[in-house]
C-alpha positions in Angstrom: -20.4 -5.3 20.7 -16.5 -5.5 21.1 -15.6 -4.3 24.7 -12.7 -1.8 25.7 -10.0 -4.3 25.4 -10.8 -5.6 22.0 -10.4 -1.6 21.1 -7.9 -1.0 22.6 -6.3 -3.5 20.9 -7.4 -2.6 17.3 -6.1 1.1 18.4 -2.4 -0.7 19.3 -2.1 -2.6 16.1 -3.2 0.2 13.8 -0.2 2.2 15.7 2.1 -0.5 14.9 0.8 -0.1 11.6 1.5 3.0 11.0 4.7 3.7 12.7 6.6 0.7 10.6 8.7 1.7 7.7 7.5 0.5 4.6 6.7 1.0 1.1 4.5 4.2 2.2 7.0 5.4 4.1 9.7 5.5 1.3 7.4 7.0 -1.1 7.0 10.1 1.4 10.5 10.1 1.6 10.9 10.2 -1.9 8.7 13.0 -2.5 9.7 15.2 0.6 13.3 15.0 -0.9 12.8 15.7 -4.5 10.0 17.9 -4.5 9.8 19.8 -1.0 7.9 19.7 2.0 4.8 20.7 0.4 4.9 17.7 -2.1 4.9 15.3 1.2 2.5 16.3 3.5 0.3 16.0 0.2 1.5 12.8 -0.3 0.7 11.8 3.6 -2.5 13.0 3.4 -3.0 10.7 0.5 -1.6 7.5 2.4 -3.8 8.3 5.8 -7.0 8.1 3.6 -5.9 5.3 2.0 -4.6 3.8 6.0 -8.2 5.3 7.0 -9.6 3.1 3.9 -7.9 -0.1 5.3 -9.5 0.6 9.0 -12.9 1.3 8.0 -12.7 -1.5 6.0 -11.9 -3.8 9.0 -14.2 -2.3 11.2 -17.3 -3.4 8.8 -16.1 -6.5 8.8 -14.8 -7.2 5.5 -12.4 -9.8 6.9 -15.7 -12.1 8.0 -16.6 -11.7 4.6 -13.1 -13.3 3.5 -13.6 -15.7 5.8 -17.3 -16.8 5.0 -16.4 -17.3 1.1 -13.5 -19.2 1.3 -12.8 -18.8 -2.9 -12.7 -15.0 -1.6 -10.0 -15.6 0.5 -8.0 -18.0 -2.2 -8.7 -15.5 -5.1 -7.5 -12.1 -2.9 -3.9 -14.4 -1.9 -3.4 -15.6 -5.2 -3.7 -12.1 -6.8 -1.5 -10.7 -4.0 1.1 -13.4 -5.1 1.0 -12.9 -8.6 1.4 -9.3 -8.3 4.3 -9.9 -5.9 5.8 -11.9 -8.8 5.7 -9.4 -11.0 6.9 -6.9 -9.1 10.1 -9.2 -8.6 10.1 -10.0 -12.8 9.9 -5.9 -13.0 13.3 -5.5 -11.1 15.0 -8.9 -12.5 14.1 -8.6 -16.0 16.9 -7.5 -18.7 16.8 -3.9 -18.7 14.8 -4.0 -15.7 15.0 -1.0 -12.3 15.1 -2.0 -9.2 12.4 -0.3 -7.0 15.9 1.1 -4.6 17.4 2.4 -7.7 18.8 5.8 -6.9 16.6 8.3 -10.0 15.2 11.3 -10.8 11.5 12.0 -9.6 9.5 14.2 -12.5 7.4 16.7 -10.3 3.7 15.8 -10.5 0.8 18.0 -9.1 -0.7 17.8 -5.8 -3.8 16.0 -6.8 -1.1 13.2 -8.6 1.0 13.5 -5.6 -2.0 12.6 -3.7 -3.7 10.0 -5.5 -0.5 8.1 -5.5 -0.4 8.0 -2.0 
């Protein structure tokens, strides 16, 4: 049984977590701008079940599953890594958009605005 400090811990990083900019973060942007308040507390509530998805996940110990099959662990970096690559051959392509493009944001409907978080 993990003791207060291990906790306490886990409750820091998943702080940290959440309070760094990212990819989330300009997505809610995004949406808050274009299409109102509404459209990104929608959005957030979308992105905390999808945060609450990474923590439960952790806390059931999917990460000594990782580590007890070790072609897990090679198979979920190598997929990471490809997709990475094709997220760079999306924006360097000939004709390709880079993901900090400046666009226009169609206006989807709350249960799309909330998936997509």
């Amino acid at each position: 049984m993990p003791d207060a400090a291990n906790h306490l811990t886990f409750a820091l990083i998943c702080l940290g977590m959440v309070l760094t900019p990212g990819p989330n973060m300009i997505y809610l942007i995004s949406r808050s701008l274009s299409q109102g308040p509404k459209a990104g507390l929608i959005s957030l509530g979308g992105v905390a079940l999808g945060f609450l998805f990474y923590v439960v996940s952790a806390a059931f110990g999917i990460t000594a599953l990782i580590f007890a099959v070790p072609y897990a662990y090679d198979a979920l970096r190598f997929a990471g890594a490809l997709y990475l690559l094709w997220l760079a051959w999306q924006a360097l392509k000939p004709g390709g958009r880079s993901p900090f493009q400046v666009r226009e944001l169609p206006r989807d409907r709350p249960r799309k605005l909330f998936v997509m978080g």
